[in-house]
N, C-alpha and C positions, 0 to 999 in steps of 0.2 A: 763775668766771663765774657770775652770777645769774642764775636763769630768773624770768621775769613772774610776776607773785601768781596769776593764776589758772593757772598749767602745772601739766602733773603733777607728783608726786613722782618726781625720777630715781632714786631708794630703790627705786621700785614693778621687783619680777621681769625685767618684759619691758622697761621701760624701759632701767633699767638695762644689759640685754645689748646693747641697741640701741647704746648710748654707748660702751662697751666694743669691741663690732665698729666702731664708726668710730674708736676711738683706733686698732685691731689694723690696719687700712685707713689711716690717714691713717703708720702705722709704715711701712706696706710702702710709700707714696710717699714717705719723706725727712724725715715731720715726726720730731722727736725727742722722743718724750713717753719721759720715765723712768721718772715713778711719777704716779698716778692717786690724787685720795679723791674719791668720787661722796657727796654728802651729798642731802640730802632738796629744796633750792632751789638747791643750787650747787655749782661742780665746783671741785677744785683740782690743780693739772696742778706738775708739776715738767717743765721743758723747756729742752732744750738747743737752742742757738743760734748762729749766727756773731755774729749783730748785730742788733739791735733790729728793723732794717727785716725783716730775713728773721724774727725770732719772730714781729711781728704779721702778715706774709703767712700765715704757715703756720697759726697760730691762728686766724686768719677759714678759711682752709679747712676748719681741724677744725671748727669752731664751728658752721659751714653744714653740713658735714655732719650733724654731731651733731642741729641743727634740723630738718633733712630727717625724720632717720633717728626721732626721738622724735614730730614730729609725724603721723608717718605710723603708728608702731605705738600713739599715744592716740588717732587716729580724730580730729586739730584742725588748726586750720588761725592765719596768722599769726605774729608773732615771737613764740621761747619763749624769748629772754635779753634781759635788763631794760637791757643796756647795753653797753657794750665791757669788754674783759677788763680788769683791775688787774693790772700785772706787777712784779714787784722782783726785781733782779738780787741773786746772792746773791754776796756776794766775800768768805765766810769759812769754815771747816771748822765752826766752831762753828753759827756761821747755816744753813748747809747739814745739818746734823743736826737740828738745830730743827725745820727743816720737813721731815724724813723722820719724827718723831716726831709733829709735828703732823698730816702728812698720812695715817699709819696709826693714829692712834688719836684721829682726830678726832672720832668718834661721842664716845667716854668723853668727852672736853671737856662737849659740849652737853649728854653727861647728866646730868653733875655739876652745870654751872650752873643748869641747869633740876632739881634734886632729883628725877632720874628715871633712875639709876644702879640696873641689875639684873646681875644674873651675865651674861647675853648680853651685857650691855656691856663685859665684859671676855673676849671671845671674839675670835678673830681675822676682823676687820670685812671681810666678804667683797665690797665695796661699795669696796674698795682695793687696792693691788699687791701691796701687803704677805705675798701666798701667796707671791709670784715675787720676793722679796727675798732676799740671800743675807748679808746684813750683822747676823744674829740674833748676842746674844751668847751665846756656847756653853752658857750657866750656863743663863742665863734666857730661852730662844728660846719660842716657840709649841708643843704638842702636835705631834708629826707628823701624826697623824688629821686637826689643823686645818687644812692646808696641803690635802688632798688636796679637804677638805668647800671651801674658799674658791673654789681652782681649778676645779671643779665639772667642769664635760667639755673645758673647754681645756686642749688639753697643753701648747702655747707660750705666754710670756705675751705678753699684747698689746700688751706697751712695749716700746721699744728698752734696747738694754743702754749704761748709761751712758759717754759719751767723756771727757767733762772731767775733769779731774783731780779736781776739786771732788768730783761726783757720782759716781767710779767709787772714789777711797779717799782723799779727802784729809777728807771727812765725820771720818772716824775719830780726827783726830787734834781735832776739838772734844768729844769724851769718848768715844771706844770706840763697840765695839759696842753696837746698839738690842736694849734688855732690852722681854721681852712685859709684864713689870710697869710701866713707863712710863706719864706723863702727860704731855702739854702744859700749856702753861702755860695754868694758870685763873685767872681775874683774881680781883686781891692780896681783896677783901674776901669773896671763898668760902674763901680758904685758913683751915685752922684754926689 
């Protein structure tokens, strides 16, 4: 979901926790949000569902909140998302890792394509679920230190634990466990 050009960064501290306590809050009502990437204009949500009707009910709920809750901690007023959400069902293991890959290390994507890749960019993106992920591959998982610096003072995370078969281990069988060395795909004329 895209926030209007002139909204805050949902990047920015307090923002950000804002969005987070509505995901943890719309968790404890029923919505099913699995894993979270907060980017700097837009959010990308992994969410489980019966059926279409019931994901965009529950999506406008988060969404509203999520408005409420950001416009009240930047002191603005008005709509802070440029539109209605873009959803795609996912109906494969391999797809379904894709976007657990995408949606944890989606910072490194934009830093690469913009030529603004630093060592933080390959830190574990606290700005995602990714502390509260349990599908690390053994070899190549994240620092322990990292998990605890992402989490920050929440003990539980603020997603639901995944149902579907898809998003609880059928991921796995489109290439294994998610190594912290990973990239999403950068499109074909950055690759070297």
């Amino acid at each position: 979901m895209k926030r209007v050009p002139v909204g805050p960064s949902f990047r920015a501290e307090r923002v950000h926790a804002a969005i987070v306590d509505q995901i943890a809050a719309c968790v404890a009502r029923g919505v099913r949000v699995v894993h979270y990437s907060v980017q700097h204009d837009h959010l990308h949500l992994l969410v489980e569902a019966q059926d279409k009707k019931e994901v965009a009910r529950r999506l406008q709920l988060l969404f509203s909140r999520i408005a409420f809750a950001v416009n009240r901690v930047a002191r603005r007023h008005g709509s802070l998302f440029r539109d209605r959400h873009h959803r795609r069902e996912l109906t494969s293991p391999t797809e379904t890792r894709n976007v657990l890959v995408y949606l944890f290390f989606n910072t490194r994507k934009h830093a690469i394509e913009h030529a603004r890749a630093t060592n933080a960019t390959f830190e574990l993106d606290t700005m995602t679920s990714a502390a509260w992920f349990d599908g690390w591959h053994p070899i190549a998982r994240p620092p322990p230190a990292a998990f605890a610096r992402a989490r920050g003072a929440r003990a539980s995370p603020p997603t639901a634990p995944p149902q579907t078969w898809l998003a609880a281990e059928g991921w796995l069988r489109g290439g294994g466990p998610i190594g912290f060395h990973e990239l999403p795909s950068v499109p074909r004329q950055l690759r070297a």
